[in-house]
KEZAKOL-344567 format. One record per residue (C-alpha): residue in one letter; y, z, x. Coordinates in Angstrom, 2 decimals, padded with zeros to 5 digits. Example, Ala and Ser with C-alpha at 12.3 -4.5 7.8 and 13.67 -1.06 7.14 Angstrom:
2
<resn = a; Y = -004.50; Z = 007.80; X = 012.30>
<resn = s; Y = -001.06; Z = 007.14; X = 013.67>
% end
This chain:
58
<resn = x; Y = 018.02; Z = 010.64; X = 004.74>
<resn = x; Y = 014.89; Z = 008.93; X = 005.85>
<resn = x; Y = 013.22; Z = 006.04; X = 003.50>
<resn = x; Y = 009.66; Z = 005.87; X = 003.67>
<resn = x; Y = 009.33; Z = 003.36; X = 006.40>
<resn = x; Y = 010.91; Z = 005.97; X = 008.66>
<resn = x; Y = 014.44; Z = 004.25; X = 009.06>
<resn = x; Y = 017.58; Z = 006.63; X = 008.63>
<resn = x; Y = 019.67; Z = 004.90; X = 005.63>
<resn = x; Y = 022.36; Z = 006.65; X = 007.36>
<resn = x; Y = 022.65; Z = 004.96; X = 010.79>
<resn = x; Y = 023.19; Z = 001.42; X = 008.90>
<resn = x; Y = 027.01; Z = 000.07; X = 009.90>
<resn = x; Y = 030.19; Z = 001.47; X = 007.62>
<resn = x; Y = 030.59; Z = -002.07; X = 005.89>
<resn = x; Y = 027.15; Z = -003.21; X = 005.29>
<resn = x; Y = 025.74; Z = -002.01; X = 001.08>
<resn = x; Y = 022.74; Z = -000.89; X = -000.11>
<resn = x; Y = 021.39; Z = -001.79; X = -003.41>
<resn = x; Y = 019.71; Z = 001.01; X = -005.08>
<resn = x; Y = 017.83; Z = 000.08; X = -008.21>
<resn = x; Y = 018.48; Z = 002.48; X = -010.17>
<resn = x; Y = 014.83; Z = 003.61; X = -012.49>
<resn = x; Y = 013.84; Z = 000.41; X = -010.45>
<resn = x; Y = 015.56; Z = -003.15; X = -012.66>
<resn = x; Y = 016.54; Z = -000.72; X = -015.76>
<resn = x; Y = 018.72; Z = -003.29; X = -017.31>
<resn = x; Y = 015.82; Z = -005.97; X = -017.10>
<resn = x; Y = 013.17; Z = -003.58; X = -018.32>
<resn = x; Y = 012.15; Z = -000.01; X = -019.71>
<resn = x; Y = 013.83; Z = 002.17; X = -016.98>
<resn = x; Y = 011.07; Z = 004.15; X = -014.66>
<resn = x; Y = 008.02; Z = 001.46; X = -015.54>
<resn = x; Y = 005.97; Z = -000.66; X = -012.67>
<resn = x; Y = 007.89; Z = -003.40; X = -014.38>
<resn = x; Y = 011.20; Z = -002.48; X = -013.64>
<resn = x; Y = 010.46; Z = -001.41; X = -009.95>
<resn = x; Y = 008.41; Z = -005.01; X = -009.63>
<resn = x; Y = 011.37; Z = -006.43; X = -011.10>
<resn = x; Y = 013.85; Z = -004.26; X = -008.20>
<resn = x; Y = 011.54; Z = -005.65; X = -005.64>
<resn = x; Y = 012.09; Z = -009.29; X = -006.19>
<resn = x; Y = 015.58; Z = -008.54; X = -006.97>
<resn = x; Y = 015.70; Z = -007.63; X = -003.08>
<resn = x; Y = 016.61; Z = -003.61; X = -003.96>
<resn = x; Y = 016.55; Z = -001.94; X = -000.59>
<resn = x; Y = 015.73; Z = 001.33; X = -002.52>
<resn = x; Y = 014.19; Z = 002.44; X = -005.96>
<resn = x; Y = 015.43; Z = 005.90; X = -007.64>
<resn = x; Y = 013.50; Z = 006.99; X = -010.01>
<resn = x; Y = 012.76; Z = 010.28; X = -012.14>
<resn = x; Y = 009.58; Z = 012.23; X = -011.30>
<resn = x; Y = 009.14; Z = 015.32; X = -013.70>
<resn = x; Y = 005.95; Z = 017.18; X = -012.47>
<resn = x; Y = 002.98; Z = 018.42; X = -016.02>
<resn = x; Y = 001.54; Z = 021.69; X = -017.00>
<resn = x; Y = -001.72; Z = 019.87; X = -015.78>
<resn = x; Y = 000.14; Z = 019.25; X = -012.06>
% end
């Protein structure tokens, strides 16, 4: 798996953790907003997950 600044997540050593907000901060504020990813960010998240549903109008 390759984040978007090219690294390979998977090459990291066994012991070391990533933190993965999950819908970005989602227990500091509504899950999937800029807020909660802004608030993953300066929570030092290496990663955000978030849901991406794609519209009728694409």
């Amino acid at each position: 798996m390759i984040n978007s600044q090219g690294d390979n997540i998977f090459s990291r050593k066994y012991n070391d953790f990533l933190v993965i907000g999950h819908r970005g901060a989602s227990s500091e504020a509504p899950e999937n907003t800029l807020k909660a990813f802004e608030r993953a960010i300066e929570l030092n998240a290496d990663y955000i997950e978030f849901d991406l549903q794609k519209t009728l109008d694409n």
